[in-house]
C-alpha positions as CSV (number, residue, x, y, z in Angstrom):
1,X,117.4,131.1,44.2
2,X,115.8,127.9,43.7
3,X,113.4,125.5,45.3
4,X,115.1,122.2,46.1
5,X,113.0,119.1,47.4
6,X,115.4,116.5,49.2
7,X,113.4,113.7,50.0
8,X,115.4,111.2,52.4
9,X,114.3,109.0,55.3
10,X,117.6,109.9,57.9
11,X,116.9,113.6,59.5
12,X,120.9,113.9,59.5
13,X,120.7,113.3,55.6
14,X,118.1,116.0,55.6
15,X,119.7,118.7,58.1
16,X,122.9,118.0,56.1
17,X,121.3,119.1,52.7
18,X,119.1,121.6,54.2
19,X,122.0,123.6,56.3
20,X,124.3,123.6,52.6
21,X,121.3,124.4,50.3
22,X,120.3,127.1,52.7
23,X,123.9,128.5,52.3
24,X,124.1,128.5,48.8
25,X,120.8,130.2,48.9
26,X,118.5,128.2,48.5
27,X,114.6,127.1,49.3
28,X,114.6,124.2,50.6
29,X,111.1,121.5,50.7
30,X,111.5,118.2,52.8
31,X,110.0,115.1,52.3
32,X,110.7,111.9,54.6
33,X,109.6,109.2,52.4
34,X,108.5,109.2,48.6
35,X,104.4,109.0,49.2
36,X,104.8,112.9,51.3
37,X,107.6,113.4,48.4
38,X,105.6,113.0,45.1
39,X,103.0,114.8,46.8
40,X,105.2,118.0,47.7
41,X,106.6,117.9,44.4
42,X,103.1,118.0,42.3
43,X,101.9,121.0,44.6
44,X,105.3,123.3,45.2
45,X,107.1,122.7,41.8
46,X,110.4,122.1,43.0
47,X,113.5,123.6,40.4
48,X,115.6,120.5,41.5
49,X,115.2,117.0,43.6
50,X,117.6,115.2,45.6
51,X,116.6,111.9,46.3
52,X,117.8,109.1,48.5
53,X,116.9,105.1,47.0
54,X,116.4,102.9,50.3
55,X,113.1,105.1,51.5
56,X,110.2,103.3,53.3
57,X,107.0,102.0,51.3
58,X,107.9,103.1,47.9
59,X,111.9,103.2,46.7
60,X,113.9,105.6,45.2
61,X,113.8,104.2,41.6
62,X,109.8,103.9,41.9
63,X,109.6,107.8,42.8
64,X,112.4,108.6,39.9
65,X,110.3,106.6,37.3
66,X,106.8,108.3,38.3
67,X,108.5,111.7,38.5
68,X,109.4,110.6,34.6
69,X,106.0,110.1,34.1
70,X,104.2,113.0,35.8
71,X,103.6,116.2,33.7
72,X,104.8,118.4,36.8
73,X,108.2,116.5,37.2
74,X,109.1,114.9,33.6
75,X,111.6,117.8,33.2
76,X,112.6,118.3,36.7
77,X,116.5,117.4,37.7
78,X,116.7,114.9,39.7
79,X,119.7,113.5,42.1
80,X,120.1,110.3,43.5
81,X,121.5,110.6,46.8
82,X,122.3,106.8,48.0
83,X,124.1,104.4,49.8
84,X,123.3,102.0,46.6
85,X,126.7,102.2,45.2
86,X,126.7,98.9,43.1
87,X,127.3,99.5,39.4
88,X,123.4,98.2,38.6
89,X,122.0,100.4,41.1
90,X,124.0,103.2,39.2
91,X,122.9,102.1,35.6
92,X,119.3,101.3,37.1
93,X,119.4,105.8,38.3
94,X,120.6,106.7,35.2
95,X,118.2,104.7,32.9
96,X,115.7,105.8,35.3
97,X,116.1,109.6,34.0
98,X,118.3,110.7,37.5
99,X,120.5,113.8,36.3
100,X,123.1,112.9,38.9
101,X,124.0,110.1,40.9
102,X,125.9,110.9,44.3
103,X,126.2,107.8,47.0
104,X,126.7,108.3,50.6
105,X,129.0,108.9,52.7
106,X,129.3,111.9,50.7
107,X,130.9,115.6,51.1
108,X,128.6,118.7,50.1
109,X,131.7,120.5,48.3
110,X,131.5,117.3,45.8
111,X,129.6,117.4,43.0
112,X,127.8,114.7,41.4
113,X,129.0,112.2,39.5
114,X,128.0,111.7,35.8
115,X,127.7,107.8,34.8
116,X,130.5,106.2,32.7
117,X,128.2,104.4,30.8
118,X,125.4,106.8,30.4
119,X,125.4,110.3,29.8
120,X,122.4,113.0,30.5
């Protein structure tokens, strides 16, 4: 079993990953924005993080970078889980260190895409 952290500002976003994680067996931490996000993730240690872009205060890509940069989180997978879609916003996750890159609307059976111009 392990510990995911889906940090998204839409509670639908968040029951959606929580009822699937839960199924596969799964722990699941949730964060509505990335301040209360970086701070779950330093103190429970999450195995994985999905994490949404457009998030109030302090973006996706911000969070992503300083997850990069934290001892705690360098290593950690990371997901994007977005409505940014634009081939930028893709290259801008993958640069960023995101292990996967899955935009919204999306179907829990899918799995996450893997960049056609970068490869993790």
């Amino acid at each position: 079993m392990a510990r995911v952290l889906v940090i998204d500002d839409e509670p639908d976003v968040l029951l959606l990953c929580r009822v699937n994680l839960e199924r596969a067996g799964h722990e699941v931490l949730e964060a509505p924005d990335g301040e209360r996000g970086m701070a779950l993730a330093r103190s429970e240690r999450p195995d994985m993080i999905v994490l949404d872009v457009m998030l109030p205060r302090i973006d996706g890509f911000e969070v992503l970078e300083t997850f990069r940069e934290l001892e705690e989180t360098r290593n950690v997978p990371v997901v994007m889980l977005t409505a940014k879609a634009q081939h930028e916003d893709q290259v801008r996750g993958w640069s960023s260190g995101a292990s996967g890159y899955v935009t919204k609307p999306f179907s829990p059976r899918r799995s996450p895409r893997r960049s056609p111009v970068c490869t993790r």
